[in-house]
C-alpha positions as CSV (number, residue, x, y, z in Angstrom):
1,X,28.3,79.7,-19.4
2,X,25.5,77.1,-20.0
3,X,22.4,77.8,-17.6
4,X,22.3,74.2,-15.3
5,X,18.8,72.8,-16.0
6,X,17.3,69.9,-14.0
7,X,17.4,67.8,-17.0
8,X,21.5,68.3,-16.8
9,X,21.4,67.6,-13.0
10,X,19.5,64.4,-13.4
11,X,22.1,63.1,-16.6
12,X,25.1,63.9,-14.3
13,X,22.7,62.2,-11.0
14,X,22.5,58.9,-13.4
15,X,26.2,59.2,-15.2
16,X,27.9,59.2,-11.2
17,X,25.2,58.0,-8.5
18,X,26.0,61.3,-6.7
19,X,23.3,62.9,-4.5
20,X,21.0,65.7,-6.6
21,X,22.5,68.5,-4.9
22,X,25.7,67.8,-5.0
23,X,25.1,66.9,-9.0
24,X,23.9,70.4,-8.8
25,X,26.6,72.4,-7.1
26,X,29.8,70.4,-9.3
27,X,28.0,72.0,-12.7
28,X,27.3,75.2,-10.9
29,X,30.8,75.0,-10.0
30,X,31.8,74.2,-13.8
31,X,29.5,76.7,-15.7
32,X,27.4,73.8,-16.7
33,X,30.2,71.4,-18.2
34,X,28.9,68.0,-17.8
35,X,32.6,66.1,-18.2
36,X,34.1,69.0,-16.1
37,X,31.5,68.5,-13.5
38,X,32.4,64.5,-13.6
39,X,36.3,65.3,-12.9
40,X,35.0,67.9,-10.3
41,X,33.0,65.1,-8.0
42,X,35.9,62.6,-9.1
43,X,38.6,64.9,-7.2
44,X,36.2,65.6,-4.5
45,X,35.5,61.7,-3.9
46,X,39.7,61.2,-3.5
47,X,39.5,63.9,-0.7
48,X,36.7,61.5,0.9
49,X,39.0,58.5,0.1
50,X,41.9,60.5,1.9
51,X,39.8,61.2,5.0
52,X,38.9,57.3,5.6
53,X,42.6,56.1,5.0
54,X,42.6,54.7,8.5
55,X,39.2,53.0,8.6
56,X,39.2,49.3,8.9
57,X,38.0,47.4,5.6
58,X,36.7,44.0,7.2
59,X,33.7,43.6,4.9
60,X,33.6,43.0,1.3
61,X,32.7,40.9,-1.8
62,X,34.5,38.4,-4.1
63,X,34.1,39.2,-7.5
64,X,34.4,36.8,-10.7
65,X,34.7,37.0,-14.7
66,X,35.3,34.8,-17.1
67,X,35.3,34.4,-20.7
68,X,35.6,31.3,-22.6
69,X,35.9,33.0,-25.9
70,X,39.0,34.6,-24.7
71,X,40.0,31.9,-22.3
72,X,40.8,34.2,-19.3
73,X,39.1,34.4,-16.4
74,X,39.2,36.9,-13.4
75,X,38.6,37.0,-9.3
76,X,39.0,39.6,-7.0
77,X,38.5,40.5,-3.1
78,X,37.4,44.3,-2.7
79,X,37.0,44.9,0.7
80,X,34.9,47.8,2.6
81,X,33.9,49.2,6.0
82,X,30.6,47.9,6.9
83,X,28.5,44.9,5.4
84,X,25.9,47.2,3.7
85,X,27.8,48.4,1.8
86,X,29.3,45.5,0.6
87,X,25.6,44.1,-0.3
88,X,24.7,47.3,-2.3
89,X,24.2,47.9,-5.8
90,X,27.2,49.9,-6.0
91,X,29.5,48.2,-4.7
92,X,28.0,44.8,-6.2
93,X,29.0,46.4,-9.5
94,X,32.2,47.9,-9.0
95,X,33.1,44.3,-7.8
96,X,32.1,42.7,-10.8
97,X,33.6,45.4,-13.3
98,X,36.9,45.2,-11.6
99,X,37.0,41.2,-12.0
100,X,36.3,42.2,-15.3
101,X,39.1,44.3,-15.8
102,X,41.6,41.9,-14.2
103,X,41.2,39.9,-17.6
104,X,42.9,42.1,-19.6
105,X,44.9,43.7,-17.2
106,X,48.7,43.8,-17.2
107,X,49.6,44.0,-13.4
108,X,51.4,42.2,-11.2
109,X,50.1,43.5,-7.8
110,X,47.5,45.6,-6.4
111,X,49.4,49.2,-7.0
112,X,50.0,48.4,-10.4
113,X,46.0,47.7,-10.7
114,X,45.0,50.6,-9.3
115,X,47.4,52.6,-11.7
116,X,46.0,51.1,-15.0
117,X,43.4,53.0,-17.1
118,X,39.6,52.0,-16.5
119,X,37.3,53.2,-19.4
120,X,37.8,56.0,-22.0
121,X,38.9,58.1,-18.9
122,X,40.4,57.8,-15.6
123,X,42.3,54.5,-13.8
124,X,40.9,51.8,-11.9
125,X,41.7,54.0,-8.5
126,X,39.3,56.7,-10.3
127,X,36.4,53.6,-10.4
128,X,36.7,52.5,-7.0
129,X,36.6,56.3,-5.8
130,X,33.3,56.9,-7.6
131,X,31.9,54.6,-5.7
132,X,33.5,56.1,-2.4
133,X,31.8,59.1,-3.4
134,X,28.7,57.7,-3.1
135,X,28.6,55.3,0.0
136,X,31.3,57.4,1.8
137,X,33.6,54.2,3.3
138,X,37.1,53.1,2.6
139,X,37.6,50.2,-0.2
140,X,40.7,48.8,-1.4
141,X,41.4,46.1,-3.6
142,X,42.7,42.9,-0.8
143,X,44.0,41.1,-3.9
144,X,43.3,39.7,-7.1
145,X,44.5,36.6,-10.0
146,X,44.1,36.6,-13.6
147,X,44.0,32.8,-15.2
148,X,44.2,32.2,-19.1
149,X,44.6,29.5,-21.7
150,X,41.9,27.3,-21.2
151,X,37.9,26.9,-20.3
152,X,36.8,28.4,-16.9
153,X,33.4,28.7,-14.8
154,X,33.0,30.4,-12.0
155,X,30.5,31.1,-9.0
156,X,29.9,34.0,-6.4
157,X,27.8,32.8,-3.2
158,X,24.5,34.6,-2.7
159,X,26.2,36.7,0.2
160,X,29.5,37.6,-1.9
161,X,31.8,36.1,0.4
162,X,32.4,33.5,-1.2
163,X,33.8,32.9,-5.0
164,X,35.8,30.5,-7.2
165,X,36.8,30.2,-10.7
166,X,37.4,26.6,-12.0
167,X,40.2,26.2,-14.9
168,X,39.5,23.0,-17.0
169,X,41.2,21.3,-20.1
170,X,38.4,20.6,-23.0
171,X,37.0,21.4,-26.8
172,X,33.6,23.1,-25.2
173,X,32.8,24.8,-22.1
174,X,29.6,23.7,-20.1
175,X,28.6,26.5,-18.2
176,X,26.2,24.6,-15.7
177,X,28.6,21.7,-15.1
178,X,31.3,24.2,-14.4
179,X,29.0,26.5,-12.5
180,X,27.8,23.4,-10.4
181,X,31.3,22.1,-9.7
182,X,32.4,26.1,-8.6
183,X,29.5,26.0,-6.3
184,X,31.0,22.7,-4.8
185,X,34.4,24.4,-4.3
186,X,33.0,27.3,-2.6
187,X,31.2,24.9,-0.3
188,X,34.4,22.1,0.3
189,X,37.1,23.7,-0.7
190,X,39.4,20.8,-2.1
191,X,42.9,21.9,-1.1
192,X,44.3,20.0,-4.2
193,X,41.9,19.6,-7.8
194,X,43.4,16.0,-9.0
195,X,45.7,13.6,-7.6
196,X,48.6,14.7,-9.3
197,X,48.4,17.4,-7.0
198,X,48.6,15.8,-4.0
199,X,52.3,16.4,-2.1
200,X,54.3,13.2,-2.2
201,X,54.9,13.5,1.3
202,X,51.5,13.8,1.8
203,X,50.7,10.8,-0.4
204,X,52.9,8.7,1.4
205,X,51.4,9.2,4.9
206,X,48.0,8.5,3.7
207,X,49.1,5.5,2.3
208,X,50.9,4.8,5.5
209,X,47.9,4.9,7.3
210,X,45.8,3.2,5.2
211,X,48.5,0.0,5.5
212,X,48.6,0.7,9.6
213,X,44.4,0.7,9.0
214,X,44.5,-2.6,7.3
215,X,47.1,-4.4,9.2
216,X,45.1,-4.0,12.3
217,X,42.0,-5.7,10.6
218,X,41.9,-9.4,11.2
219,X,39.5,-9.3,8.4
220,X,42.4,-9.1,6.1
221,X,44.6,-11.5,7.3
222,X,45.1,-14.6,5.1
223,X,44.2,-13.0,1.9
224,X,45.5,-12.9,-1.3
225,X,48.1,-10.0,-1.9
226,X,45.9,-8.9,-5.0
227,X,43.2,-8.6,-2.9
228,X,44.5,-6.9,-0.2
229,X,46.0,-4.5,-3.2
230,X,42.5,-3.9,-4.4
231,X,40.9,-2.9,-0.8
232,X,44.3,-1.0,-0.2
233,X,43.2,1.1,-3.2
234,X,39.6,1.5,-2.2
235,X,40.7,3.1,1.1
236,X,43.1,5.4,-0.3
237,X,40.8,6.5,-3.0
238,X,38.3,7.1,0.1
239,X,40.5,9.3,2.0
240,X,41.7,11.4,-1.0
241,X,38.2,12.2,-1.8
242,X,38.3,14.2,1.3
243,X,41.4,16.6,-0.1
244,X,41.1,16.1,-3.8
245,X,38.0,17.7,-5.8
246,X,38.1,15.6,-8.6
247,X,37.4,12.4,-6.1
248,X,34.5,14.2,-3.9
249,X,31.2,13.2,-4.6
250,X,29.2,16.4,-5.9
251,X,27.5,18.4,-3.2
252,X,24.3,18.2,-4.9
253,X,23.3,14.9,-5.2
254,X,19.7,15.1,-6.2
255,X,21.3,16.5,-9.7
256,X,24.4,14.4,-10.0
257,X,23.3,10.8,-7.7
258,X,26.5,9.0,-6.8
259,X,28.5,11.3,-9.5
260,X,32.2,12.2,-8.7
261,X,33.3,15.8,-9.8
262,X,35.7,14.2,-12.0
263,X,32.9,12.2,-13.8
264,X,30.6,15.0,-14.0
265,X,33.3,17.1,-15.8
266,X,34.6,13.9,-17.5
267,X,30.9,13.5,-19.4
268,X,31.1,16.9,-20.1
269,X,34.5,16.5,-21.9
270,X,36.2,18.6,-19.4
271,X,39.4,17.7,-17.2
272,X,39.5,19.8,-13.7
273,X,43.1,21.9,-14.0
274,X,42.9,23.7,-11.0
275,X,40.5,26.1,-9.3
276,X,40.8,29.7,-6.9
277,X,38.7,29.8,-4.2
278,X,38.5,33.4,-2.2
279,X,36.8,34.4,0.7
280,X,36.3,37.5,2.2
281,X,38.6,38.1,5.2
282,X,41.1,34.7,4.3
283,X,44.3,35.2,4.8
284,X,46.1,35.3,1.2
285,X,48.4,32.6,0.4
């Protein structure tokens, strides 16, 4: 049996975020066996998960990955009891490392998730209940999307409780223009990226009101039916900006004047595909 030194204490303190004496008692507890004394405060943090089962989870963080030399990208909602927690280190990370994981993950719903292997040891439910072990609260994964086959940027509001990942067509990613657009998302949210996206039936009612909008005009009446074409076209392209993200102007126009997200990401070489916007607490469609 080795004798436990505070030099091991401290390695097992920084390996698992665990308090000092309770770093101290697992490799009392395991003659001194550092990975022993991991799976010990691993099985003990479960028994904490166990205990919380019927807290409410109303807090939590978005977390996103992508990468473009891969072409995959990642987003996920982890939810938690209290909003502390959801702003602490901890938990920050856990978000982030599970978005991560998403990328290369093989699931098709949350249980699967949870069931995959996370590291060289353990599964994604042994990651999340580290971290129970050290903040104490109830966190479950609210639900997740894995994208791939094309350029993405992504963006994670200062609070967490907001993120999006952007999917675009192109040769070469531009991670600010990307960034910048993701940002715009998370503050609009565009129900639909291009026009092509846009329902026909709801197409054809903006269109009807656009005509109801012009007939009304006495403006218009007498003029020629090109004419009347062209400002037909104008108004619809004005009301689609409010629904479709490629027609909005960008949100920050001191860095892109009078720039439309489609022409930002069209000098960049990129074409919008479609984007995932999350927020904490949304109900998932």
């Amino acid at each position: 049996m080795a004798a436990v030194t505070p030099q091991m204490v401290k390695q097992l303190r920084d390996r698992t975020d665990q308090p000092m004496g309770l770093c101290k008692q697992a490799l009392d507890e395991n003659g001194g066996d550092m990975e022993k004394a991991i799976d010990w405060l691993r099985e003990r943090s479960k028994g904490v998960s166990a205990k919380r089962e019927g807290s409410e989870t109303a807090e939590g963080r978005i977390g996103v990955y992508f990468d473009n030399t891969a072409s995959v990208a990642g987003i996920i909602e982890l939810r938690c009891e209290s909003a502390p927690s959801a702003k602490s280190d901890q938990f920050i990370a856990l978000a982030n490392d599970l978005a991560k994981h998403v990328t290369t993950s093989k699931a098709g719903d949350v249980a699967a998730l949870l069931a995959e292997p996370f590291g060289a040891k353990g599964t994604v439910q042994d990651r999340i209940n580290d971290v129970v072990g050290v903040i104490r609260e109830k966190m479950v994964i609210h639900r997740f999307r894995k994208l791939e086959g094309n350029l993405f940027g992504g963006y994670v509001h200062h609070d967490g409780t907001v993120g999006v990942v952007i999917e675009c067509e192109g040769t070469k990613a531009n991670d600010e223009v990307l960034r910048d657009v993701a940002a715009h998302i998370a503050a609009l949210n565009p129900p639909y990226a291009v026009i092509a996206d846009v329902p026909a039936e709801v197409m054809a009612k903006e269109e009807a009101l656009v005509k109801a909008d012009m007939d009304a005009d006495p403006k218009n009446a007498g003029k020629p039916a090109n004419i009347l074409e062209k400002i037909a076209e104008g108004k619809l392209r004005t009301r689609l900006s409010e629904v479709v993200l490629s027609e909005q102007q960008m949100a920050n126009e001191m860095k892109y004047p009078k720039t439309t997200v489609g022409a930002a990401l069209k000098k960049a070489g990129l074409v919008p595909v479609r984007c995932v916007r999350y927020k904490v607490g949304a109900v998932a469609l």
